[in-house]
Every structure is written in C-alpha cells, then in structure tokens.
C-alpha positions in Angstrom: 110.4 60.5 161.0 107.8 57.7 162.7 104.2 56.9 161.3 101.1 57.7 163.2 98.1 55.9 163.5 95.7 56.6 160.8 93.1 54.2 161.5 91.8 51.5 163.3 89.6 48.5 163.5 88.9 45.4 165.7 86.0 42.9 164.1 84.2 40.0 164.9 83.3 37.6 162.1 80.5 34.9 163.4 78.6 32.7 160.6 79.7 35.1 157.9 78.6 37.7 159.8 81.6 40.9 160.3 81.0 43.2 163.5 82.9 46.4 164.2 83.7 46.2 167.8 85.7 49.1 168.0 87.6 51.4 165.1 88.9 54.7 164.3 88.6 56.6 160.9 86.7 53.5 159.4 84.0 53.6 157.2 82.8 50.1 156.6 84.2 46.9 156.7 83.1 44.5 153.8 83.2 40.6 154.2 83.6 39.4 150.4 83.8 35.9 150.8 85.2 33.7 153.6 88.5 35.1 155.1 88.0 38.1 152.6 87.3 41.7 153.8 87.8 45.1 152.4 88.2 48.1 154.9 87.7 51.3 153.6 88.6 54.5 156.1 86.4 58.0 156.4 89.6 59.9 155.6 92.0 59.2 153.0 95.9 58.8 153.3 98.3 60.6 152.1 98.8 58.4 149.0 99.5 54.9 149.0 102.7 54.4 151.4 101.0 53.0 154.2 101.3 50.6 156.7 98.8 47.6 157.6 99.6 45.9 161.1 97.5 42.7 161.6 96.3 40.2 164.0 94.0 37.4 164.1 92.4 35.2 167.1 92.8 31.7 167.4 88.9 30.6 168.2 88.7 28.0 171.5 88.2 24.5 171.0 90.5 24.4 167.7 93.7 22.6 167.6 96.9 23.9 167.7 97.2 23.3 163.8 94.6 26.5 163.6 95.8 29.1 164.2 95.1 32.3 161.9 97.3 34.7 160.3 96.0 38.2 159.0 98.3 39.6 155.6 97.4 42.8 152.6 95.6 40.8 149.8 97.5 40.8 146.5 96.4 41.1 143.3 97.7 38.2 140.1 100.8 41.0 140.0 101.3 40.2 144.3 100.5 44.0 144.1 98.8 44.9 147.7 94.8 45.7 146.8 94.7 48.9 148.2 93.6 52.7 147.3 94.6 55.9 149.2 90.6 55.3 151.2 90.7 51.6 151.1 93.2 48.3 151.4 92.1 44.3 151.8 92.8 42.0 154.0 92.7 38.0 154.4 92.1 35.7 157.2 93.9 32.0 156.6 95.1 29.4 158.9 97.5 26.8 157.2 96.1 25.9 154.0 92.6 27.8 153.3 90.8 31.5 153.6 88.6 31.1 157.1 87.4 33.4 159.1 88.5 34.5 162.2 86.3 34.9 164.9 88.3 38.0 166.1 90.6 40.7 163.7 92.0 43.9 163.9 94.1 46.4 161.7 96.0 49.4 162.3 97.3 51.8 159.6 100.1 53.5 160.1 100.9 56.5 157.9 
C-alpha cells in the first residue's frame, strides 16, 4: 500500500527571516532559533506514522565544507518532535544549526 502526499512546503530563510515560497496543506512555518523550524499543516494526519522527506540548499559563495542537511528534530529521548498537525525540522551543515537559505518538506502519509 504506498503513502501520498499529505503536505508540502518549500522556504526561504534570509537574516532569520522564513518565507513560504510555495506549500500545500501548511499552516505556518515557525523559525525558533537558527536552523530551528516548526511546521504545522491545516489538516491533520492520520496519527503519527508519517513520513518527512527533506532537502536543503547549499547557498553560493560557500565552500564545499557547507553544505546543509535537513533531518526530524528529536527530543532528549531521540523521540521525533512531532504531533498528528505538526513535526520540526533542523537545518545543520557539519558541526552547527544554520540556516539554509532554501528548504523544503514533504509528508508522506
């Protein structure tokens, strides 16, 4: 039996600043803190056996030693941080929380 998409989102993040560019079934997207955003969808899912699928843009002029990755955050139990209306994601390159200057998510229920 295969997923469908759910929802969708594709951001910009400029001086601290997070733009939808383009999204399905999204509500609001939250920057808490550097590399730090919470998503929260218009309709719930099902219950909490989704899937996120993540990337993250590698901004011109850094080296090739910055590039970003996009993952679920974790709670102190590496328990994803998510409710059946809302998950969170990070934005890191090697060693910190940054943020990407372009991100997007799909859920897949």
């Amino acid at each position: 039996m295969g997923g469908r998409v759910h929802a969708r989102v594709y951001v910009s993040t400029i001086s601290g600043v997070s733009t939808i560019l383009g999204s399905k079934n999204i509500l609001s997207v939250v920057r808490n803190s550097a590399g730090l955003h919470k998503i929260t969808t218009i309709t719930a899912m099902d219950d909490l056996n989704f899937t996120i699928i993540g990337t993250a843009s590698l901004q011109n002029g850094f080296g090739p030693n910055h590039g970003f990755i996009l993952t679920e955050n974790l709670n102190t139990s590496n328990q994803p941080i998510r409710t059946i209306n809302s998950f969170e994601v990070s934005t890191l390159n090697i060693s910190a929380l940054l943020d990407a200057p372009r991100w997007g998510v799909i859920v897949v229920c």
